[in-house]
C-alpha positions in Angstrom: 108.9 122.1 115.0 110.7 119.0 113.6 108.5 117.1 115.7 105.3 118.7 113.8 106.8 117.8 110.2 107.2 114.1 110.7 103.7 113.6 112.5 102.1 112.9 110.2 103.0 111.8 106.8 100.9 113.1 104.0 98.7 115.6 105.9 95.3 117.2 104.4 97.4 119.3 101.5 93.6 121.5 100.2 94.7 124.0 102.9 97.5 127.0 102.4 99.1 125.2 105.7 98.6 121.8 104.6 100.8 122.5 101.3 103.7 124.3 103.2 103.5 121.4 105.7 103.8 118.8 102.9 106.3 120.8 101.3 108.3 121.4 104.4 108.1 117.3 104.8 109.1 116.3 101.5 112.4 118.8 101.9 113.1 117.4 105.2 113.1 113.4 104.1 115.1 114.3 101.1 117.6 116.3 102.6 118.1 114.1 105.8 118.7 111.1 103.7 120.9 112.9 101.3 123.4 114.5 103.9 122.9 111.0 105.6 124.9 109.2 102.2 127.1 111.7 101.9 128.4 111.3 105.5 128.8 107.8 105.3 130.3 108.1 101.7 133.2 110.7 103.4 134.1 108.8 106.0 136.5 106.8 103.3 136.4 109.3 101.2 138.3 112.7 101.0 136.1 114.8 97.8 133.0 113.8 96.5 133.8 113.6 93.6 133.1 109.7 92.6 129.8 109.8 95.1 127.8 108.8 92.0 129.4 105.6 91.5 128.6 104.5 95.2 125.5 105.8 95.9 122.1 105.7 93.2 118.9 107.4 94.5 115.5 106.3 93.2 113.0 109.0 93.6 109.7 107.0 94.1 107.0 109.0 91.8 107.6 112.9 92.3 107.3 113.7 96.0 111.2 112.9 97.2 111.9 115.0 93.3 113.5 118.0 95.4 116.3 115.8 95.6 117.6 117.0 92.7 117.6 120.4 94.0 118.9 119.9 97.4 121.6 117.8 95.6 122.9 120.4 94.0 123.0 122.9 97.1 124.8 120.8 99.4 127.3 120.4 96.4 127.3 123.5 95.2 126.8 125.7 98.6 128.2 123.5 101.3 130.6 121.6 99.4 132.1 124.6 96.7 131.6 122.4 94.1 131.3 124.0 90.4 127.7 123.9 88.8 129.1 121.8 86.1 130.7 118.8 88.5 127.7 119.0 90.8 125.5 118.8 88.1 127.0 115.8 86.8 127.2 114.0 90.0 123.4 114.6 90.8 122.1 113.5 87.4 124.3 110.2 87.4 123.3 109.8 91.1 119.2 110.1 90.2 116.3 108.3 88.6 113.2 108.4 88.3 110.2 106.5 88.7 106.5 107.5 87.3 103.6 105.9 88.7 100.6 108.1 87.4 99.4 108.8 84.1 96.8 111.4 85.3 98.3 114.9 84.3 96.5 116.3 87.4 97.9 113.6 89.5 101.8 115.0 88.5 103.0 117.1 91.5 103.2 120.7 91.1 103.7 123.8 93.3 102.3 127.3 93.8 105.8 129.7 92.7 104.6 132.2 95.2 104.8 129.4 98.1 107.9 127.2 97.1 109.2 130.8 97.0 108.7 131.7 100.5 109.6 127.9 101.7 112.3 127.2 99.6 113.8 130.2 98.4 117.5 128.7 97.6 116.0 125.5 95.9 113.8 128.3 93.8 117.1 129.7 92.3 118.4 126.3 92.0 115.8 125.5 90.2 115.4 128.3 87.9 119.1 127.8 86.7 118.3 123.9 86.3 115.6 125.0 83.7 117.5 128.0 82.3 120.3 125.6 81.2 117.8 122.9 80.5 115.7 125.4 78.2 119.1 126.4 76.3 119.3 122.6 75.3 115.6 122.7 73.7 116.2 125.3 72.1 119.0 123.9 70.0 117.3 120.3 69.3 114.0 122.4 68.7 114.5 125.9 67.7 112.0 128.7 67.5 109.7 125.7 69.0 107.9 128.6 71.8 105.3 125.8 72.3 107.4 123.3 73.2 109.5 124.9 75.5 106.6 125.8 77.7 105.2 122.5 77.3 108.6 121.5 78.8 109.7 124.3 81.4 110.4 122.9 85.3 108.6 126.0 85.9 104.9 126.7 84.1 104.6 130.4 83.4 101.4 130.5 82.0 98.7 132.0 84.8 99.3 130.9 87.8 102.8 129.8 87.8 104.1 126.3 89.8 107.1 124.4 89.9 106.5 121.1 88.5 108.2 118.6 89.7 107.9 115.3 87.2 109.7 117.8 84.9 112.2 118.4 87.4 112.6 114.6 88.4 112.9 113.6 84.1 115.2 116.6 83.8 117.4 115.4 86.5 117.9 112.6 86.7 119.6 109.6 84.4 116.8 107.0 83.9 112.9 107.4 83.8 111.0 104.2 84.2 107.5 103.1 84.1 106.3 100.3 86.2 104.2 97.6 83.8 104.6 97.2 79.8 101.4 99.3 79.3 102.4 102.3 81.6 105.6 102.7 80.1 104.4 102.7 76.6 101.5 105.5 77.7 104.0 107.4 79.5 106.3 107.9 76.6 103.0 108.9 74.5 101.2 110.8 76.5 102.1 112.6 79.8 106.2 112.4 79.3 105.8 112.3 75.5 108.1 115.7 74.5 111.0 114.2 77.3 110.6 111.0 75.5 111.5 112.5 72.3 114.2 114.6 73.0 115.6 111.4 75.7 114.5 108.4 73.9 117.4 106.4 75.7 116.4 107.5 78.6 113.2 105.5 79.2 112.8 102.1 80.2 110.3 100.1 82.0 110.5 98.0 85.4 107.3 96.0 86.0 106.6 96.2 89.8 107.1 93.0 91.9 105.9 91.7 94.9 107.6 90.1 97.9 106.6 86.3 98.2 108.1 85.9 101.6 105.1 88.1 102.5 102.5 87.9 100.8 103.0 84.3 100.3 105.4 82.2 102.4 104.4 84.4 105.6 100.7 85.7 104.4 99.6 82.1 103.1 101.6 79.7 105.4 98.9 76.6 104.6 99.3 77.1 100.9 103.2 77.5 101.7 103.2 74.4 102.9 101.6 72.6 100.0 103.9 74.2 97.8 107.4 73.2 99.8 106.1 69.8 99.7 105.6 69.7 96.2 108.1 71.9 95.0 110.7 71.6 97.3 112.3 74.7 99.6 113.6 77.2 97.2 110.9 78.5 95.5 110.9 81.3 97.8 114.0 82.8 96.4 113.0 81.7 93.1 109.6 81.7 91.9 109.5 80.8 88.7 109.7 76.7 90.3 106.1 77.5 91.0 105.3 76.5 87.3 105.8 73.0 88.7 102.3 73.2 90.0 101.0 73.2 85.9 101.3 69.3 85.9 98.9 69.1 88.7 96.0 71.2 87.4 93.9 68.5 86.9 95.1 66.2 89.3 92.0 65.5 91.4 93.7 64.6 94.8 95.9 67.9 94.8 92.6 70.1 93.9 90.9 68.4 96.5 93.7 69.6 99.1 93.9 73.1 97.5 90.2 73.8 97.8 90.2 72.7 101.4 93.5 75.5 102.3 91.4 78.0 100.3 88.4 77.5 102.7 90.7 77.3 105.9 91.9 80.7 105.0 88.1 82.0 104.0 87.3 80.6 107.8 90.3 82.4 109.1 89.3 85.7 107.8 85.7 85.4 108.7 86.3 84.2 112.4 89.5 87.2 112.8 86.9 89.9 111.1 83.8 88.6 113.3 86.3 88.4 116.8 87.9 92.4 116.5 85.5 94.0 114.2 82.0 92.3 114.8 81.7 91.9 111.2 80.0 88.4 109.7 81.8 87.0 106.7 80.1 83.6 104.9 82.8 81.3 104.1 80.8 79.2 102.8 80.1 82.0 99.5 82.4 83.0 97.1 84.7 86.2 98.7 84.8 88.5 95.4 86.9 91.4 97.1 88.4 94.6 95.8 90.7 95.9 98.2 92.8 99.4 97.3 93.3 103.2 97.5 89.6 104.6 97.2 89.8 106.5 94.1 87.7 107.1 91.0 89.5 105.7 88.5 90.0 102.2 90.0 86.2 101.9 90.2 84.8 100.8 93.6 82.0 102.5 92.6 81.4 100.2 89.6 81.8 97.4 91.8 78.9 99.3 94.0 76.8 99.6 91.2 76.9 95.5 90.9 76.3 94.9 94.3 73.1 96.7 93.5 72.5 95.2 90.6 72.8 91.8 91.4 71.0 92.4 94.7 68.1 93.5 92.5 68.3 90.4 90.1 68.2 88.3 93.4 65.4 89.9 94.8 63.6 89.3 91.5 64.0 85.4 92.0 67.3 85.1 89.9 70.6 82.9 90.4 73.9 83.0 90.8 76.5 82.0 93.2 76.4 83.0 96.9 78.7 86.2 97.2 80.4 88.3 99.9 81.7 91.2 97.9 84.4 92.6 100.1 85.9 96.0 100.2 88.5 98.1 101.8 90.7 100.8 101.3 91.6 104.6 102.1 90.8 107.8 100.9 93.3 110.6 101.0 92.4 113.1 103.9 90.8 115.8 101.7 89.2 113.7 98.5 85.6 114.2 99.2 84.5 112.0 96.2 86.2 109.0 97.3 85.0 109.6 101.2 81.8 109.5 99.1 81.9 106.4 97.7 83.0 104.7 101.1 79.8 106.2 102.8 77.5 104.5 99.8 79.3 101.4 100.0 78.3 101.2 103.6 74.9 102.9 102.6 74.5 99.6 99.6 75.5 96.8 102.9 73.1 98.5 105.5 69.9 97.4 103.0 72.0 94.6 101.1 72.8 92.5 104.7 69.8 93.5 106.3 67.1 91.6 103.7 66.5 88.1 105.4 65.2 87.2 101.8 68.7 87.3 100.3 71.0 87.7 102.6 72.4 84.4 102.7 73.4 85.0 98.9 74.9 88.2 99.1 76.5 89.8 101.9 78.3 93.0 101.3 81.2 94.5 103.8 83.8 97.3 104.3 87.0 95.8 105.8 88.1 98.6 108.4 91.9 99.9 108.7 93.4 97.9 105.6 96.8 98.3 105.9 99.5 95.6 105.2 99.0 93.2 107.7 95.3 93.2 107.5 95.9 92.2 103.7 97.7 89.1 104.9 94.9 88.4 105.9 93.0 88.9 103.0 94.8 87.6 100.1 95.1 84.5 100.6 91.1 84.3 101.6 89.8 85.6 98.1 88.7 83.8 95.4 88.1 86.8 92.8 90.0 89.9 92.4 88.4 93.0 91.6 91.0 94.8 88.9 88.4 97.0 87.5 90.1 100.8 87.1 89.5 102.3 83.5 92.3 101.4 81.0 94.8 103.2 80.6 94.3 104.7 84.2 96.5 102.2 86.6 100.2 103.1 86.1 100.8 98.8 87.3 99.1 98.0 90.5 100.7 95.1 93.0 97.5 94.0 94.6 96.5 92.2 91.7 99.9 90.9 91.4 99.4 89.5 95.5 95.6 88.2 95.1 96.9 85.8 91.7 100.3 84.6 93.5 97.1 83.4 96.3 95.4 81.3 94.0 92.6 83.9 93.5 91.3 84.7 89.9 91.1 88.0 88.6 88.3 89.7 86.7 89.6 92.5 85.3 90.6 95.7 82.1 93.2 95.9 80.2 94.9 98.1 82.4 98.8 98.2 84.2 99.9 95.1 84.9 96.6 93.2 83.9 97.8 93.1 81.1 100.8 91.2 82.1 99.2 89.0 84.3 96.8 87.9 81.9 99.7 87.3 79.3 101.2 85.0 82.1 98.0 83.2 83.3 96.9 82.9 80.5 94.0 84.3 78.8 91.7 81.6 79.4 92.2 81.7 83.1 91.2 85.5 83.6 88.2 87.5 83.3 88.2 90.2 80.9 85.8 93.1 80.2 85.8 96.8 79.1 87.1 99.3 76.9 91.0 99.1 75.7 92.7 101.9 76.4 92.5 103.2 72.3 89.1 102.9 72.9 88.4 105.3 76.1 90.5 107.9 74.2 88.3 107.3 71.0 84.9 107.6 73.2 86.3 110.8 74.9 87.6 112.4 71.6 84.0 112.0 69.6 81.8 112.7 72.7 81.1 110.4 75.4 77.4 110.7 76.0 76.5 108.5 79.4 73.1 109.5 79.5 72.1 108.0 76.4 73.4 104.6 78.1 71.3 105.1 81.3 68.6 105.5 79.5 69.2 102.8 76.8 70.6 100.3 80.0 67.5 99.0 82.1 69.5 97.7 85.0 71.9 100.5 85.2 68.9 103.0 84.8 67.0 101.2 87.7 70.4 101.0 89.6 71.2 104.7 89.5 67.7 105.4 90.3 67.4 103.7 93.2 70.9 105.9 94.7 69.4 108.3 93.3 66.0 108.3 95.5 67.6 107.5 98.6 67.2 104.1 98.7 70.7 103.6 100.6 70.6 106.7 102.4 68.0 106.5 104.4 65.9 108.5 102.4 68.3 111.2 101.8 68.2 111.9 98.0 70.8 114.9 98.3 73.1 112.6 99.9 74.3 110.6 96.9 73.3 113.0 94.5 76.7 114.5 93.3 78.3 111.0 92.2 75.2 110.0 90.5 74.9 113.7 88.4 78.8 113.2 88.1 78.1 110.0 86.2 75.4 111.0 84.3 77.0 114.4 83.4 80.8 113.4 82.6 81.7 109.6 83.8 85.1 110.3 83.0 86.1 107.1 84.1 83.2 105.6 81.8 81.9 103.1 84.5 78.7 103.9 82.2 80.4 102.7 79.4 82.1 99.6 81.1 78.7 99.0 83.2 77.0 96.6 80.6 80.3 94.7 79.9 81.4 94.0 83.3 77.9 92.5 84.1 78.2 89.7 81.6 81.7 89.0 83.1 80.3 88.4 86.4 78.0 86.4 85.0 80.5 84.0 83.4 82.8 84.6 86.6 79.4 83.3 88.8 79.1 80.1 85.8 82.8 79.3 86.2 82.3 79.5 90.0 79.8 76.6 89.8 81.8 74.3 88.2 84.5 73.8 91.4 87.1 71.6 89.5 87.6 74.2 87.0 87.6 76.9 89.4 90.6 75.1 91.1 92.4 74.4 88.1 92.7 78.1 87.1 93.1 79.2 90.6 96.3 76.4 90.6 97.3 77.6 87.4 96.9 81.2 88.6 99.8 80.7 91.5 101.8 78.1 88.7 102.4 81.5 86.5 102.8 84.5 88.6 106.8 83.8 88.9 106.9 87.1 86.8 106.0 88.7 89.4 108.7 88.5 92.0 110.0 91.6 93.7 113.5 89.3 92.8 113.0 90.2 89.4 111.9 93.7 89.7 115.2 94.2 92.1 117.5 92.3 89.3 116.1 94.7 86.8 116.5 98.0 88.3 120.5 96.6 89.2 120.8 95.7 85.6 119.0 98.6 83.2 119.1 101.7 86.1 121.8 101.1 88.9 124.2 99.3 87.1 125.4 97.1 89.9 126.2 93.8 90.0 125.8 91.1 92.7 128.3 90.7 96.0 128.7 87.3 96.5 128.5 86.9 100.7 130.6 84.1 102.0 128.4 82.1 104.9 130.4 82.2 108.1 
């Protein structure tokens, strides 16, 4: 049975045995790795009692949030511990971090299952929000509204345990991970826990690793860089601002171009040797590699493939393209599996025209995982950060395709909007609605029919889906995602269609002229220092853990 639970991580959750199993997983990480701490921690220690002040636990988004609850039962029911004690240990031991600003994307649970699964954690739970609901009701009272707007458990119809209530409830610290999330976070989905725990909220902008994704991923580039730079910009990134003198230096663009096409060359001959798939180094690799989901958009970037196909089929210009993507879609999101299958359905036609297929190639990177991204990174020369504002809680590939010398076209969304603040605005590609502006267009009636038919290329784009055009005649094949768009769009790709065409356009202009392309790609790497998992780690030690550094003598 054990064996059956750790399988498989994340299993198909639309079924009734999908949930429990999920469940059943998410209770048995937690609880292994809690009674795993508090072993260690009593093997100098004789009570618990101070456990808080060795250990912190960081619940990673709301799956490991049972924590809290299984917290207090080993404290309370294998340890005798009072409520009151426990209580105070658990909530100094947790925080929590949000990473979704989709209401439906907050975990929650059926009663009637997390019931028959977890029948202790239930009661647990249910005194958690008793107490918890006693507090309301004496910064709020007679506020009925509020307190079921704030309840762990929801009560109205068909009652579920959620568990981002749960997680803020329990737990010391809630933080967002880029400027922008936090401040939505605190407004929108978390807005009442905000206000009765302002102090409580703080932001951590995510950070990547550069030994990876840099020094290991992109060891030409890493090369360049320890020559100019010196050795330790590694462990401290913010030396990569060095590179700003040498923007414009002719010689040193010369030598970055020529890494940036070894690594396109790499890519194409590894893709062409294991998965038969032709790349064209020789064209600009405009990729957009992710978790397949609606709201960051590969279908937007679909619908440009189309288009521009179309414009070059009509005798237009434009830069030679591969448009790369790759990704996964969860096991049951039927949508997203969609989009894949008319991705595939757009490169069939798109790299099988002889007429314009040496300008535009279009491909679906298999299995993208980390190490096929170390791969990719370091290969691309434009990054695809196209989800709908105020969607992205921060994002990290966008954080990995800039520290790579790749420029990113891009919303005002997550950590965009960091990135560009770094970079520099003049060295990113901007386009879309703002976040005030999606909420305005879905508050007075967001009509994306009236811009198909006011839109020429996105009318002949859809159409062409629409009649089977990359389904092999199959108009019911495509059907739902082209009615979803002209019925709701709730990710306004409609909306943002006409907008991010004129920024490809000025991307393809930019492209053209190679010695500014390199300068902003330099600058690009020069600026992302910000974006160092170093600083992320320093931040959560200073503003959630409270820890300080060890100082480790070398032997």
């Amino acid at each position: 049975h054990t064996e059956n639970i750790t399988k498989v991580l994340y299993p198909n959750d639309e079924t009734e045995a999908g949930k429990i199993l999920r469940l059943q997983q998410e209770y048995f990480f937690v609880s292994c790795s809690l009674q795993d701490m508090i072993r260690i921690y009593l093997q100098k220690q004789k009570t618990l009692a101070n456990f808080h002040k060795k250990y912190a636990v960081q619940l990673n988004d709301t799956h490991p949030a049972l924590a809290i609850a299984e917290m207090m039962r080993l404290l309370v029911d294998e340890y005798d511990m009072d409520w009151d004690p426990a209580w105070k240990i658990t909530t100094e031991t947790m925080a929590y971090t949000n990473h979704t600003l989709m209401p439906e994307a907050l975990e929650t649970w059926p009663l009637p299952l997390f019931q028959r699964v977890l029948p202790r954690h239930l009661e647990i739970i249910r005194e958690i929000n008793r107490r918890f609901l006693s507090t309301i009701e004496v910064h709020f009272p007679k506020d009925e509204k509020r307190l079921q707007n704030m309840s762990i458990i929801d009560e109205r119809g068909d009652k579920r345990v959620r568990m981002a209530h749960l997680a803020c409830v329990g737990s010391h610290t809630v933080n967002g991970v880029a400027e922008l999330h936090s401040d939505l976070l605190k407004k929108t989905v978390l807005h009442d826990f905000a206000e009765l725990w302002p102090e409580k909220f703080t932001n951590v902008t995510n950070g990547v690793t550069p030994r990876r994704f840099l020094l290991l991923a992109n060891p030409r580039l890493a090369e360049l860089l320890t020559e100019t730079l010196g050795e330790n910009w590694p462990k401290d990134l913010s030396l990569l601002r060095g590179l700003e003198k040498l923007a414009r230096d002719a010689s040193f663009g010369e030598r970055w171009r020529k890494i940036k096409t070894a690594n396109k060359q790499a890519l194409a001959d590894y893709m062409a040797a294991v998965h038969h798939i032709e790349l064209l180094p020789d064209t600009m690799f405009d990729v957009q590699v992710k978790r397949i989901h609606e709201y960051k958009r590969q279908l937007l970037n679909a619908l440009r493939a189309v288009a521009f196909y179309r414009h070059l089929k009509r005798g237009g210009d434009g830069p030679a393209r591969t448009i790369i993507f790759g990704g996964k879609a969860a096991p049951g999101y039927h949508t997203a599996k969609l989009i894949i299958k008319l991705i595939h359905g757009v490169a069939e036609v798109i790299n099988a025209d002889r007429r314009t297929n040496d300008r535009l190639r279009v491909v679906f990177l298999p299995d993208f995982n980390v190490k096929n991204a170390q791969r990719i990174y370091p290969a691309a020369d434009l990054s695809e950060q196209i989800s709908t504002a105020g969607m992205e809680a921060s994002g990290t590939g966008n954080m990995k395709f800039a520290m790579n010398g790749a420029l990113t076209i891009g919303t005002l969304d997550g950590a965009n909007v960091e990135i560009r603040h770094e970079v520099g605005p003049e060295n990113f590609f901007l386009f879309g609605l703002k976040v005030e502006e999606v909420q305005k267009l879905h508050a007075t009636g967001y009509r994306p029919w009236e811009i198909y038919k006011q839109n020429a290329e996105l009318h002949e784009v859809l159409d062409l889906i629409a009649h089977g055009e990359f389904s092999r005649g199959d108009r019911a094949l495509f059907a739902p995602l082209v009615r979803s768009l002209l019925d709701r769009d709730p990710f306004m790709l409609c909306a943002d269609f006409a907008s991010y065409m004129d920024c490809q356009k000025q991307v393809g202009e930019v492209y053209s002229r190679k010695k500014d392309w390199t300068r902003m790609s330099i600058l690009n790497t020069a600026r992302t220092g910000k974006f160092s998992s170093d600083r992320a780690i320093r931040e959560y030690c200073d503003r959630i853990w409270h820890v300080s550094q060890v100082k480790v003598k070398r032997q």
